[in-house]
C-alpha positions in Angstrom: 0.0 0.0 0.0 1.2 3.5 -0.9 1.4 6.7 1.2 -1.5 8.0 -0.5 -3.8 5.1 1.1 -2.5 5.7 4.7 -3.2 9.4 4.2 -6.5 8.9 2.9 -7.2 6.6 6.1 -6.4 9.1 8.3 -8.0 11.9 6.8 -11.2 10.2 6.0 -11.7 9.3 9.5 -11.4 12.6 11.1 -14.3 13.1 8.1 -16.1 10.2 8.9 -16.6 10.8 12.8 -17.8 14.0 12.1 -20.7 12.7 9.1 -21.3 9.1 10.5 -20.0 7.3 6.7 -17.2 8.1 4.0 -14.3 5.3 5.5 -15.5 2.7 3.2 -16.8 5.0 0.4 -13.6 6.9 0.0 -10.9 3.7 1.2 -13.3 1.5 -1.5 -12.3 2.8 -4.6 -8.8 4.1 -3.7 -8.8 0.0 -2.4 -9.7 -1.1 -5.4 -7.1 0.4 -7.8 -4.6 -2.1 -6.0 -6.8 -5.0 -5.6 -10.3 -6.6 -7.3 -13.2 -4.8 -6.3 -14.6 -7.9 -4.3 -11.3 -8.2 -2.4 -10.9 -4.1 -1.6 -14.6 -4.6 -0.3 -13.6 -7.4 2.1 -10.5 -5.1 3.4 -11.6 -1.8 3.7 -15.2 -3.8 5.6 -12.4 -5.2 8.4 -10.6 -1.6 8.6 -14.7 -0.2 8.9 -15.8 -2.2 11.7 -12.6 -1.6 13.8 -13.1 1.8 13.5 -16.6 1.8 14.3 -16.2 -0.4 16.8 -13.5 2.0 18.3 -16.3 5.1 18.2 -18.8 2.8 20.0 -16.4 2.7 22.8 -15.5 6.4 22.8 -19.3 7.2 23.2 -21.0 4.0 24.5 -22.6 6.5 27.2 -24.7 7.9 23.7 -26.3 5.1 22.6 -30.0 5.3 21.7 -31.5 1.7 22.1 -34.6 3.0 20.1 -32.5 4.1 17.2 -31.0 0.7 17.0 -34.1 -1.1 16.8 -36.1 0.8 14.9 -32.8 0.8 12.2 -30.7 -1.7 13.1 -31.8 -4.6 12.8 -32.9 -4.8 9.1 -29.8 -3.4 8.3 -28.0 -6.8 9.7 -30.7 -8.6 7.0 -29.9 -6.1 4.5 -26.0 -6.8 5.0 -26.8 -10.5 5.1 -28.7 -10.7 1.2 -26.1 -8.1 0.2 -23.1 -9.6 1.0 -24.2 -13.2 -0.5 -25.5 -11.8 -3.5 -22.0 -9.5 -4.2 -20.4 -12.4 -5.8 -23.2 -12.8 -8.7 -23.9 -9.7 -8.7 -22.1 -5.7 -9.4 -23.8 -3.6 -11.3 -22.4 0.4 -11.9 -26.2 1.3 -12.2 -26.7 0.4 -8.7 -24.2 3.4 -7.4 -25.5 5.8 -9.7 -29.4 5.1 -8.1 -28.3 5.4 -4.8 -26.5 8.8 -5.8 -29.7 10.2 -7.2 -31.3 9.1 -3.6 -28.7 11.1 -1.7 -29.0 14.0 -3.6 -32.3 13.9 -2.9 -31.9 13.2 1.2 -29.2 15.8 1.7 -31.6 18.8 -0.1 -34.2 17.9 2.2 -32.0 19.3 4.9 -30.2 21.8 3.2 -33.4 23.9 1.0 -35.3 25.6 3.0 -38.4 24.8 0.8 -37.9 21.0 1.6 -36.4 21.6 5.2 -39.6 21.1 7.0 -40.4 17.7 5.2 -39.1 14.3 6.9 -39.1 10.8 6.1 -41.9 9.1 7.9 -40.3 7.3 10.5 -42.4 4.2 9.4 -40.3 4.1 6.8 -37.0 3.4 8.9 -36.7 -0.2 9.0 -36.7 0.0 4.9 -33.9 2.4 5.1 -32.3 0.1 7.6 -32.5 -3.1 5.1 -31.9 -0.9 2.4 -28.5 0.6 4.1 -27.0 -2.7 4.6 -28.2 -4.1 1.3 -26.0 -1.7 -0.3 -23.4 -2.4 2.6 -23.3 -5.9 1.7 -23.0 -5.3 -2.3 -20.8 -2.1 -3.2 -19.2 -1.2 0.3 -21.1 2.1 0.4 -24.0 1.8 3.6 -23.4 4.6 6.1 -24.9 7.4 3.6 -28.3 6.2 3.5 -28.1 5.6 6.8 -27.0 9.5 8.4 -29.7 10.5 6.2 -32.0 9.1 8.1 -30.8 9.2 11.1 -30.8 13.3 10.7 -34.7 12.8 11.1 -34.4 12.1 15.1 -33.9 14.7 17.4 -31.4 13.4 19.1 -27.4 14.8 20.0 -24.3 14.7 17.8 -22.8 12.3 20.1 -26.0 9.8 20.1 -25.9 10.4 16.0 -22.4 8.9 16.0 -22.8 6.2 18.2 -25.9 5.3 16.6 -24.4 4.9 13.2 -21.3 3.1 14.1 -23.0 1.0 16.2 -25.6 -0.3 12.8 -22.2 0.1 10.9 -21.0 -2.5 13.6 -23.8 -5.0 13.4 -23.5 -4.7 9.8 -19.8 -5.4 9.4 -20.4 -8.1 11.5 -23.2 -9.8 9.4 -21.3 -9.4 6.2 -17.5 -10.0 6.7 -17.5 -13.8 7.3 -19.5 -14.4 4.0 -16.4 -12.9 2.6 -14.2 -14.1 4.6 -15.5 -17.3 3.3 -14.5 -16.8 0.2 -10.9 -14.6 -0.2 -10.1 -15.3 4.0 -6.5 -16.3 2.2 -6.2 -13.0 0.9 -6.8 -11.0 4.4 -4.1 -13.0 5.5 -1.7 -12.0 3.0 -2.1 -8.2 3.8 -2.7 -7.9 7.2 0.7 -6.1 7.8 -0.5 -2.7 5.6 -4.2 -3.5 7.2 -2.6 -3.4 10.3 -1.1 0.7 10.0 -4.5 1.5 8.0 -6.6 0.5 11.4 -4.1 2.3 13.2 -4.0 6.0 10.7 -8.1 5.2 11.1 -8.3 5.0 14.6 -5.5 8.0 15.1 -8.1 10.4 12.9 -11.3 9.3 14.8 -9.6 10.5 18.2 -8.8 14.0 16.3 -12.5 14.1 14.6 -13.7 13.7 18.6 -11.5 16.7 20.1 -12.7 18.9 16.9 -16.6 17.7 18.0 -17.5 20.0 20.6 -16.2 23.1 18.6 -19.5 22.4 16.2 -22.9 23.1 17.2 -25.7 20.9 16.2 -27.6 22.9 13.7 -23.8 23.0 11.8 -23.2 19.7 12.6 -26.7 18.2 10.5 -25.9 20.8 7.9 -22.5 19.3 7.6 -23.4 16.1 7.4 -26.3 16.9 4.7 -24.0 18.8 2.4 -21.2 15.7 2.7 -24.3 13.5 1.5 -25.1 15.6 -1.4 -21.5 15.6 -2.3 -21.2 12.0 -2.0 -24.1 11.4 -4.0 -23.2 13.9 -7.1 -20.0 12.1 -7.1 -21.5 8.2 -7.4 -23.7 9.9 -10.0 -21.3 10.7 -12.3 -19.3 8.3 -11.6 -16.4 9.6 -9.7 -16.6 7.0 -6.9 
């Protein structure tokens, strides 16, 4: 792995802490210039759920129970299909619809025409299968899922424990199908997957001190604008 990659893990993760996704969207396609998409998936999924898993310790006092079930546990099921499916199935069309649906989720929060209309919690437990189905095939989960977790009323750090603890759940639904299949090659890198984890976890502890400087009305409009972004770039086909 280059210097390029390490410096992309660290930055990203100061990023990610702050947006609840972006690790495994940004790491994926860097990831897969050096390796076949199905293996960078399978990598940068291990680097994901140690860093999540490092944010659900840093604010385990945060955690919403309510959140989790009411978006968690589809997303495990979600993961689950996705991740068995991924070998048949990979399709570039699939990243361009879900960057037409972010677009559309960040503008919600951003326009002030559209700022007063939420997605009907009833709806959560689709985004929550939804979420990890796209976990489980392309890599790219934790979007879908900030968008709508910006519908509750709840704190920045509840937000982020909330997401990395479905990021979590996910991981850990989808990573032994692959390891099933390419566990030979996670053995073969664990060395450069090793200082990854380590530049990931190094930017998560910086993301946290920068936290309290941001209010919460800056902190949703940050993470609405990163999910336009995200979804103009799958769009067009930059990631």
């Amino acid at each position: 792995m280059s210097y390029v990659v390490f410096t992309a893990a660290f930055f990203t993760a100061v990023l990610t802490l702050l947006t609840g996704f972006g690790l495994a969207t940004i790491l994926t396609p860097i990831f897969s210039y050096m390796y076949d998409i199905k293996i960078a998936v399978l990598l940068v999924a291990v680097v994901h759920f140690l860093n999540n898993l490092l944010k659900v310790v840093l604010f385990r006092k945060d955690i919403s129970i309510t959140v989790l079930k009411r978006f968690g546990i589809l997303s495990i099921i979600g993961a689950l299909v996705g991740s068995l499916s991924q070998a048949y199935i990979y399709s570039g069309s699939l990243k361009v619809f879900l960057g037409v649906v972010l677009v559309f989720l960040g503008l919600k929060e951003v326009l002030p025409r559209l700022e007063g209309w939420k997605i009907p919690q009833r709806y959560d437990t689709f985004g929550g299968f939804f979420s990890g189905l796209l976990g489980g095939l392309i890599g790219n989960q934790g979007a879908i899922r900030s968008a709508y977790l910006l519908n509750y009323p709840i704190s920045k750090e509840t937000f982020i424990v909330s997401a990395a603890t479905i990021a979590c759940l996910v991981d850990a639904a989808r990573i032994p199908v692959y390891l099933y299949h390419y566990h030979s090659e996670l053995a073969q890198q664990f060395l450069p997957l090793a200082i990854v984890t380590a530049l990931t976890f190094l930017g998560t502890l910086v993301g946290k001190r920068l936290l309290p400087y941001i209010s919460l009305e800056r902190f949703k409009k940050f993470v609405a604008a990163m999910v336009i972004l995200l979804g103009v770039c799958m769009t067009i086909g930059l990631l």
